[in-house]
N, C-alpha and C positions, 0 to 999 in steps of 0.2 A: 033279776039281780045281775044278771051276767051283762044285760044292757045298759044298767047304773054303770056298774066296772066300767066300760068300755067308753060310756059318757065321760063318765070323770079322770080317763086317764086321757083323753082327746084335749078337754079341757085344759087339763094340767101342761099336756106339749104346746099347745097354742100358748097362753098363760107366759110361759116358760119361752118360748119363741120371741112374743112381742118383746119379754124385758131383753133379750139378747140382741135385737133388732134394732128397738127404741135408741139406741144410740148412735147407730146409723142414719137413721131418720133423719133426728135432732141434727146431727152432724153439716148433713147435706140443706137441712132447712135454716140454719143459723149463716149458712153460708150465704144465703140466698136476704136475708134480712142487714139490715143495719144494726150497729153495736148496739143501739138504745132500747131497739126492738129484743133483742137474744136476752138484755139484761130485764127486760120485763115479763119474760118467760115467753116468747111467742111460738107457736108448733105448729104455722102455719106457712107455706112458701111465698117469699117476696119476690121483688122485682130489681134486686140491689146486686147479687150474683156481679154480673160485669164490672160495679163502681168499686166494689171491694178486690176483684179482680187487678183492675185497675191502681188501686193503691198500693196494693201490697209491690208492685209492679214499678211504682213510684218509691216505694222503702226500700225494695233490695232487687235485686236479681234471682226471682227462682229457682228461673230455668238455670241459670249457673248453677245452684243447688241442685236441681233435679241432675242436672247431668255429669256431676260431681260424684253424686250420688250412685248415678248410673253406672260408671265408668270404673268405679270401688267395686262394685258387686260383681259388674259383668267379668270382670279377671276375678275377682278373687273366689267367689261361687265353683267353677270351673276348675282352679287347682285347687279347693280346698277337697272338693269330692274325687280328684284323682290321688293325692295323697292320702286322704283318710281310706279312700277304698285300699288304697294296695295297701297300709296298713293293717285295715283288719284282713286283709286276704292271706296277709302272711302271718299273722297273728293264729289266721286258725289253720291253714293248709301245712305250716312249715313247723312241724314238732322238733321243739326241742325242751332238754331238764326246765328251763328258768323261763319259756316261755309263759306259762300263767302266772307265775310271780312280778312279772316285768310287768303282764296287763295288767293285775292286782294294782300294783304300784300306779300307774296309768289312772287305774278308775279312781282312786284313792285322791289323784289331784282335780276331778271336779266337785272336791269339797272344799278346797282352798278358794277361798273369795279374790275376784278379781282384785278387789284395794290392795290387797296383801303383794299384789306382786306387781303392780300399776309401776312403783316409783323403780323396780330395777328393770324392767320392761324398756319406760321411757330415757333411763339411760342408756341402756346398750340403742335404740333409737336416735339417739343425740349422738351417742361416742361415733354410728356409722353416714354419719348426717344425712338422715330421712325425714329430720324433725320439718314439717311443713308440707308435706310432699305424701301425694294418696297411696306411695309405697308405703309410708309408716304404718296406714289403716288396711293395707293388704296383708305383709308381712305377718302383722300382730293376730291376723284370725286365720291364716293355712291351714293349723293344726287345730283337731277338734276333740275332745276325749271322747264324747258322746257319738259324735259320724263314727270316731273308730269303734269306737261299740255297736254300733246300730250296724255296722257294715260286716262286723264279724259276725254280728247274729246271723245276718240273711247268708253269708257265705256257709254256715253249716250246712244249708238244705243240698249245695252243692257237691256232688259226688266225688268220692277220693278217687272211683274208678274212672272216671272221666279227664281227671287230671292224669292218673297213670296212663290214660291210653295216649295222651297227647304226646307224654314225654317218651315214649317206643316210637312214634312216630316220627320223633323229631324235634317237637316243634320245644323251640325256644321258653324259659319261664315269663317274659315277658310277653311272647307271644301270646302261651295260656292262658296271661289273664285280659288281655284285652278279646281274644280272640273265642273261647271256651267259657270263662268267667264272667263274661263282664253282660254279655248279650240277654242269658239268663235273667239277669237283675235289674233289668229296666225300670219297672216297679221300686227297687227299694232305690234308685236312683234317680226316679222321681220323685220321693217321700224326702232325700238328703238336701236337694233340690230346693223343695218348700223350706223345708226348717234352716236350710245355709241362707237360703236368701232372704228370707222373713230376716233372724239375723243380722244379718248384714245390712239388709236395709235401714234397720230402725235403732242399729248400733248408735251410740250418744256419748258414751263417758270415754273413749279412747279416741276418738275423733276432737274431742273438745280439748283435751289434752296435745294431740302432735298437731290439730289444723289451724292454726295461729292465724294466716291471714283470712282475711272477708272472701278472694277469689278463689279459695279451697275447700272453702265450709258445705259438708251436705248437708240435707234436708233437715235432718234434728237441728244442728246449730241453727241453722236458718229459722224453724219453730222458736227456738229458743230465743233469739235473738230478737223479733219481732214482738214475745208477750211480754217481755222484761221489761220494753219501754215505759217511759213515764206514764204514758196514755194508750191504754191496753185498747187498742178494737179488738173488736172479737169474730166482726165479720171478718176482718183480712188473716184473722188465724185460719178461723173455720174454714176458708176458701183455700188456705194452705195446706191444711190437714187433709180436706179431701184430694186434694192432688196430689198429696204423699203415699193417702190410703188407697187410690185405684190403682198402683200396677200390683201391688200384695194380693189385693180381692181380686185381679185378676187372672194373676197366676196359680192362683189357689183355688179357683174357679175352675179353671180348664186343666186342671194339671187332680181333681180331687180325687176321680176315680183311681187313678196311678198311686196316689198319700194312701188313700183307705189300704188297698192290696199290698201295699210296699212293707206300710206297719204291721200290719195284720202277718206276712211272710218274714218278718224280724222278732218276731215275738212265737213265732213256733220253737 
Protein backbone atom coordinates (compact mmCIF):
# COMPACT_ATOMS: atom_id res chain seq x y z
CA UNK A 1 0.00 0.00 0.00
CA UNK A 2 2.60 2.44 0.98
CA UNK A 3 4.16 1.54 -2.67
CA UNK A 4 0.85 2.59 -4.39
CA UNK A 5 1.21 6.02 -2.13
CA UNK A 6 4.53 6.56 -3.31
CA UNK A 7 3.64 5.44 -7.06
CA UNK A 8 0.79 7.82 -7.31
CA UNK A 9 2.31 10.59 -5.73
CA UNK A 10 5.48 10.41 -8.25
CA UNK A 11 2.99 10.16 -10.84
CA UNK A 12 1.05 12.99 -9.88
CA UNK A 13 4.57 15.37 -9.67
CA UNK A 14 5.61 14.21 -13.30
CA UNK A 15 1.80 14.70 -14.47
CA UNK A 16 1.94 18.05 -12.78
CA UNK A 17 5.51 18.99 -14.07
CA UNK A 18 4.82 18.21 -17.88
CA UNK A 19 1.58 20.68 -17.78
CA UNK A 20 3.92 23.40 -16.30
CA UNK A 21 6.71 22.53 -18.75
CA UNK A 22 4.39 21.99 -21.95
CA UNK A 23 4.47 25.45 -22.51
CA UNK A 24 7.83 26.02 -22.54
CA UNK A 25 8.21 23.42 -24.97
CA UNK A 26 5.54 24.57 -27.29
CA UNK A 27 7.15 27.90 -27.01
CA UNK A 28 10.58 27.22 -28.23
CA UNK A 29 9.10 24.63 -30.90
CA UNK A 30 6.62 27.17 -32.45
CA UNK A 31 9.57 29.13 -32.71
CA UNK A 32 11.34 26.90 -34.69
CA UNK A 33 8.22 26.23 -37.15
CA UNK A 34 6.26 28.46 -39.66
CA UNK A 35 3.01 30.41 -38.81
CA UNK A 36 1.00 27.73 -40.88
CA UNK A 37 2.70 24.82 -39.08
CA UNK A 38 1.99 26.50 -35.16
CA UNK A 39 -1.74 26.99 -36.58
CA UNK A 40 -2.13 23.34 -37.39
CA UNK A 41 -1.03 22.34 -33.92
CA UNK A 42 2.63 21.02 -34.69
CA UNK A 43 4.87 19.74 -31.47
CA UNK A 44 7.41 18.99 -33.25
CA UNK A 45 10.86 21.04 -33.98
CA UNK A 46 11.49 22.69 -37.60
CA UNK A 47 13.87 24.10 -39.41
CA UNK A 48 12.35 27.81 -39.85
CA UNK A 49 14.02 29.13 -36.26
CA UNK A 50 16.57 31.72 -38.35
CA UNK A 51 13.67 32.86 -41.33
CA UNK A 52 11.46 33.97 -38.57
CA UNK A 53 14.51 35.14 -36.78
CA UNK A 54 15.07 37.08 -39.76
CA UNK A 55 11.72 38.61 -40.25
CA UNK A 56 10.89 39.86 -37.25
CA UNK A 57 14.48 41.42 -37.75
CA UNK A 58 13.04 42.97 -40.90
CA UNK A 59 9.65 44.28 -38.80
CA UNK A 60 11.36 46.07 -36.05
CA UNK A 61 14.34 46.27 -34.15
CA UNK A 62 14.55 43.85 -31.16
CA UNK A 63 17.50 44.33 -30.16
CA UNK A 64 16.59 48.08 -29.68
CA UNK A 65 13.89 46.54 -27.57
CA UNK A 66 15.98 44.26 -25.67
CA UNK A 67 18.32 46.95 -24.87
CA UNK A 68 15.73 49.37 -23.99
CA UNK A 69 14.56 46.96 -21.92
CA UNK A 70 17.74 46.34 -20.41
CA UNK A 71 18.91 49.63 -19.75
CA UNK A 72 15.18 50.25 -17.67
CA UNK A 73 15.92 47.33 -15.40
CA UNK A 74 19.59 47.51 -14.95
CA UNK A 75 19.14 51.15 -13.10
CA UNK A 76 16.16 50.77 -11.92
CA UNK A 77 16.33 47.00 -10.15
CA UNK A 78 19.34 48.57 -8.24
CA UNK A 79 17.70 51.57 -6.64
CA UNK A 80 14.67 50.10 -6.34
CA UNK A 81 16.25 47.56 -3.73
CA UNK A 82 18.42 50.20 -2.00
CA UNK A 83 15.43 52.37 -1.16
CA UNK A 84 13.03 49.71 -0.29
CA UNK A 85 15.76 48.00 1.82
CA UNK A 86 16.63 51.08 3.94
CA UNK A 87 12.97 51.59 4.03
CA UNK A 88 12.00 48.58 5.75
CA UNK A 89 15.32 48.88 7.89
CA UNK A 90 14.08 51.90 9.25
CA UNK A 91 10.54 50.83 9.32
CA UNK A 92 11.75 48.09 11.86
CA UNK A 93 15.07 49.18 13.60
CA UNK A 94 13.97 53.01 14.35
CA UNK A 95 10.88 52.82 16.84
CA UNK A 96 8.68 55.26 17.10
CA UNK A 97 4.49 56.00 18.45
CA UNK A 98 3.24 56.10 14.50
CA UNK A 99 5.62 53.88 13.22
CA UNK A 100 3.23 50.84 12.56
CA UNK A 101 0.39 53.07 11.68
CA UNK A 102 2.40 54.73 8.88
CA UNK A 103 3.40 50.92 7.51
CA UNK A 104 -0.35 50.02 8.17
CA UNK A 105 -1.23 52.89 5.97
CA UNK A 106 1.68 51.62 3.34
CA UNK A 107 0.30 48.07 3.24
CA UNK A 108 -3.22 49.41 2.82
CA UNK A 109 -2.09 51.00 -0.79
CA UNK A 110 -1.19 47.64 -2.47
CA UNK A 111 -4.78 47.28 -2.62
CA UNK A 112 -5.31 50.35 -4.74
CA UNK A 113 -5.16 49.15 -8.47
CA UNK A 114 -2.74 50.64 -10.58
CA UNK A 115 -5.68 52.20 -13.05
CA UNK A 116 -6.76 54.25 -10.10
CA UNK A 117 -3.68 56.18 -9.98
CA UNK A 118 -2.22 55.63 -13.69
CA UNK A 119 -3.88 59.09 -14.89
CA UNK A 120 -2.24 61.43 -11.83
CA UNK A 121 0.85 59.38 -12.08
CA UNK A 122 1.20 60.23 -15.87
CA UNK A 123 0.56 63.76 -15.09
CA UNK A 124 2.88 64.76 -12.69
CA UNK A 125 5.23 62.64 -15.53
CA UNK A 126 4.23 65.26 -18.17
CA UNK A 127 4.13 68.43 -15.78
CA UNK A 128 8.27 67.26 -15.16
CA UNK A 129 8.82 66.42 -18.89
CA UNK A 130 9.76 62.64 -18.71
CA UNK A 131 6.97 61.80 -20.93
CA UNK A 132 8.95 59.60 -23.73
CA UNK A 133 12.11 59.10 -21.84
CA UNK A 134 13.12 55.61 -19.83
CA UNK A 135 13.20 58.00 -16.64
CA UNK A 136 9.38 58.09 -16.73
CA UNK A 137 9.51 53.98 -16.48
CA UNK A 138 12.29 54.30 -13.74
CA UNK A 139 10.81 56.83 -11.75
CA UNK A 140 7.38 55.19 -11.73
CA UNK A 141 8.71 51.75 -10.09
CA UNK A 142 11.66 53.05 -7.21
CA UNK A 143 9.16 52.63 -4.57
CA UNK A 144 7.65 49.08 -3.84
CA UNK A 145 5.12 48.37 -0.91
CA UNK A 146 5.66 44.84 -1.14
CA UNK A 147 10.07 44.95 -1.28
CA UNK A 148 9.37 47.26 1.70
CA UNK A 149 7.53 44.58 3.43
CA UNK A 150 9.53 41.71 2.37
CA UNK A 151 12.61 43.65 3.59
CA UNK A 152 11.17 44.60 6.87
CA UNK A 153 10.32 41.06 7.49
CA UNK A 154 13.94 39.71 6.90
CA UNK A 155 15.47 42.75 8.98
CA UNK A 156 13.70 41.39 12.20
CA UNK A 157 16.04 38.35 12.24
CA UNK A 158 18.61 41.05 12.72
CA UNK A 159 19.79 41.74 16.20
CA UNK A 160 18.96 45.01 18.14
CA UNK A 161 22.28 44.10 19.96
CA UNK A 162 24.39 44.40 16.95
CA UNK A 163 23.20 47.56 15.91
CA UNK A 164 23.83 48.93 19.58
CA UNK A 165 27.22 47.65 19.53
CA UNK A 166 27.85 49.46 16.12
CA UNK A 167 26.63 52.68 17.42
CA UNK A 168 29.38 52.68 20.84
CA UNK A 169 31.66 52.12 18.35
CA UNK A 170 30.98 54.80 16.25
CA UNK A 171 30.04 53.95 13.46
CA UNK A 172 27.80 56.09 11.44
CA UNK A 173 23.68 54.96 10.87
CA UNK A 174 24.48 54.83 7.43
CA UNK A 175 27.37 53.09 7.99
CA UNK A 176 25.23 50.16 9.95
CA UNK A 177 23.42 49.59 7.39
CA UNK A 178 25.34 49.07 4.62
CA UNK A 179 28.04 47.79 6.74
CA UNK A 180 26.42 45.46 9.73
CA UNK A 181 22.83 45.07 7.97
CA UNK A 182 23.08 44.70 4.70
CA UNK A 183 26.00 41.75 4.30
CA UNK A 184 23.58 39.39 6.59
CA UNK A 185 20.92 39.63 3.96
CA UNK A 186 22.24 38.55 0.86
CA UNK A 187 19.62 35.92 0.48
CA UNK A 188 16.61 38.01 0.97
CA UNK A 189 18.49 40.37 -1.59
CA UNK A 190 18.59 37.95 -3.90
CA UNK A 191 14.89 36.99 -3.61
CA UNK A 192 14.03 41.18 -4.05
CA UNK A 193 16.34 40.84 -6.96
CA UNK A 194 14.22 38.13 -8.84
CA UNK A 195 10.73 39.61 -8.02
CA UNK A 196 12.12 43.55 -8.90
CA UNK A 197 13.43 42.30 -12.04
CA UNK A 198 10.87 39.69 -13.28
CA UNK A 199 8.78 42.93 -12.62
CA UNK A 200 10.42 45.20 -14.31
CA UNK A 201 11.20 43.12 -17.01
CA UNK A 202 7.74 42.24 -18.18
CA UNK A 203 6.19 45.66 -17.05
CA UNK A 204 3.59 46.65 -20.03
CA UNK A 205 0.84 49.13 -19.13
CA UNK A 206 3.12 52.18 -17.91
CA UNK A 207 5.66 51.85 -20.48
CA UNK A 208 2.77 51.91 -23.10
CA UNK A 209 1.47 54.90 -21.57
CA UNK A 210 4.96 57.35 -21.30
CA UNK A 211 6.94 55.26 -24.29
CA UNK A 212 5.46 57.13 -27.19
CA UNK A 213 8.08 56.73 -29.87
CA UNK A 214 9.18 53.14 -31.79
CA UNK A 215 13.17 53.97 -30.52
CA UNK A 216 12.06 53.79 -26.76
CA UNK A 217 9.71 50.84 -26.84
CA UNK A 218 10.76 47.65 -24.54
CA UNK A 219 10.09 44.24 -25.16
CA UNK A 220 6.21 44.09 -24.22
CA UNK A 221 5.53 47.00 -26.60
CA UNK A 222 7.61 45.39 -29.17
CA UNK A 223 5.44 41.81 -28.43
CA UNK A 224 2.60 43.96 -28.71
CA UNK A 225 3.23 45.63 -31.59
CA UNK A 226 4.20 42.74 -33.79
CA UNK A 227 0.67 40.35 -32.89
CA UNK A 228 -1.61 43.43 -33.52
CA UNK A 229 -0.65 43.49 -37.19
CA UNK A 230 -3.01 42.68 -39.79
CA UNK A 231 -1.17 39.43 -40.50
CA UNK A 232 -0.42 37.78 -37.16
CA UNK A 233 2.83 35.23 -37.68
CA UNK A 234 3.16 33.49 -35.04
CA UNK A 235 6.64 32.22 -35.79
CA UNK A 236 8.06 35.85 -35.52
CA UNK A 237 6.26 36.10 -31.98
CA UNK A 238 7.26 32.96 -30.66
CA UNK A 239 10.86 33.63 -31.73
CA UNK A 240 10.32 36.89 -29.73
CA UNK A 241 8.86 35.57 -26.81
CA UNK A 242 11.69 33.33 -26.35
CA UNK A 243 14.13 36.01 -26.47
CA UNK A 244 12.32 37.94 -24.05
CA UNK A 245 11.81 34.78 -21.90
CA UNK A 246 15.72 33.63 -21.48
CA UNK A 247 17.35 36.32 -19.35
CA UNK A 248 14.08 35.81 -16.69
CA UNK A 249 14.73 31.81 -16.69
CA UNK A 250 18.11 32.71 -16.56
CA UNK A 251 18.37 34.72 -13.62
CA UNK A 252 15.97 32.74 -11.89
CA UNK A 253 18.08 29.78 -12.72
CA UNK A 254 21.20 30.67 -11.03
CA UNK A 255 20.04 33.07 -8.65
CA UNK A 256 17.15 30.00 -7.26
CA UNK A 257 18.90 28.66 -4.36
CA UNK A 258 19.43 32.55 -2.89
CA UNK A 259 14.89 33.09 -3.81
CA UNK A 260 14.30 29.72 -1.86
CA UNK A 261 16.38 30.88 1.51
CA UNK A 262 15.77 34.72 1.02
CA UNK A 263 11.73 33.82 1.25
CA UNK A 264 11.82 31.19 3.43
CA UNK A 265 14.17 33.96 6.08
CA UNK A 266 11.17 36.79 5.28
CA UNK A 267 8.66 34.68 6.43
CA UNK A 268 10.00 33.70 9.89
Amino acid sequence: MRKIKLLLKHAFLMISSLICLFPFYWMVVGATNLSKDITKGTLWFGAEFMNNFRAVQETADIFQAVLNTATITIVQVPLALLICSMAGYGFEKYPSKTRNKLFNVFLLTMMIPFAAIMIPLFNFVFDVGLIDTKMSVIVAALSNTFLIFFFRQSFKALPNEMIEAARIDGASEIGIFFRIAMPPMKSTFAAGFIYAFMKEWNNYLWPLLTLQSSENRTLTLFLSSISSAYYVDYGQILVSVVIATLPTILIFMTMQKHFVSGILGASK
